[in-house]
C-alpha positions in Angstrom: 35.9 -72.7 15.0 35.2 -73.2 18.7 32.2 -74.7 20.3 30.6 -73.5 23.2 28.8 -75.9 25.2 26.4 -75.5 28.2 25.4 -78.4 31.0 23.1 -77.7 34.1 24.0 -79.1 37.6 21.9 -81.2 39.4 21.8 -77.9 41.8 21.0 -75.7 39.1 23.7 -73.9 38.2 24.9 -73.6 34.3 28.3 -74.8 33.2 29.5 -73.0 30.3 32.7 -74.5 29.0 34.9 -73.9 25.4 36.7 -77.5 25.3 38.9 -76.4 22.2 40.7 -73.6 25.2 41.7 -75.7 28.2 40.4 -74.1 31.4 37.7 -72.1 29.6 35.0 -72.3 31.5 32.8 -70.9 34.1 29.6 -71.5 36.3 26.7 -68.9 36.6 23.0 -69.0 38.2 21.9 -68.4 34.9 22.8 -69.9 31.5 22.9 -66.0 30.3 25.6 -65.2 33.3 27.7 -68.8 32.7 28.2 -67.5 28.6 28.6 -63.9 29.7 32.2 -65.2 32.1 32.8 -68.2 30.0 32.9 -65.8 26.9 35.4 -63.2 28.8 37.8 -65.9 30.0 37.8 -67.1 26.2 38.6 -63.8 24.7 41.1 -63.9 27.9 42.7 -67.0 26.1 43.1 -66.1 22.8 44.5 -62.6 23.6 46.8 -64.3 25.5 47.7 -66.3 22.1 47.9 -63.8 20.2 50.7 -62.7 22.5 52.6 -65.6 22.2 52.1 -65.6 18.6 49.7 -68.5 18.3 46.8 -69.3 15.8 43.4 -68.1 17.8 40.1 -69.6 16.4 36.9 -67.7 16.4 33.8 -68.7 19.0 31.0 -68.6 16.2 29.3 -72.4 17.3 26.9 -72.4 19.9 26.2 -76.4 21.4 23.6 -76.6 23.9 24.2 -79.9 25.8 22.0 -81.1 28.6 
């Protein structure tokens, strides 16, 4: 199970960030456009597992931190 975890800037923008897939994560205006790319990139991640034959959890834990 992964988490996916959201922090706002001092500036405003949204972090959205999966710390269970090193390098998954993404900013966006909005905390709607930060899951949107942080979401892609993850499915990115895992498909790139599956490749190589690894075990890819699901993202089914949303963690709103601020």
């Amino acid at each position: 199970m992964l988490r996916l975890e959201f922090d706002r800037e001092d500036d405003g923008r949204w972090l959205a960030e999966v710390a269970a897939l090193p390098g998954a994560l993404a900013y966006g205006h909005t905390k709607d456009e930060a899951r949107m790319k942080v979401e892609a990139l993850a499915l990115q991640i895992r498909a790139d597992r599956l490749d190589h034959g690894e075990t890819v959890p699901q993202l089914v834990e949303l963690l709103v931190r601020r």
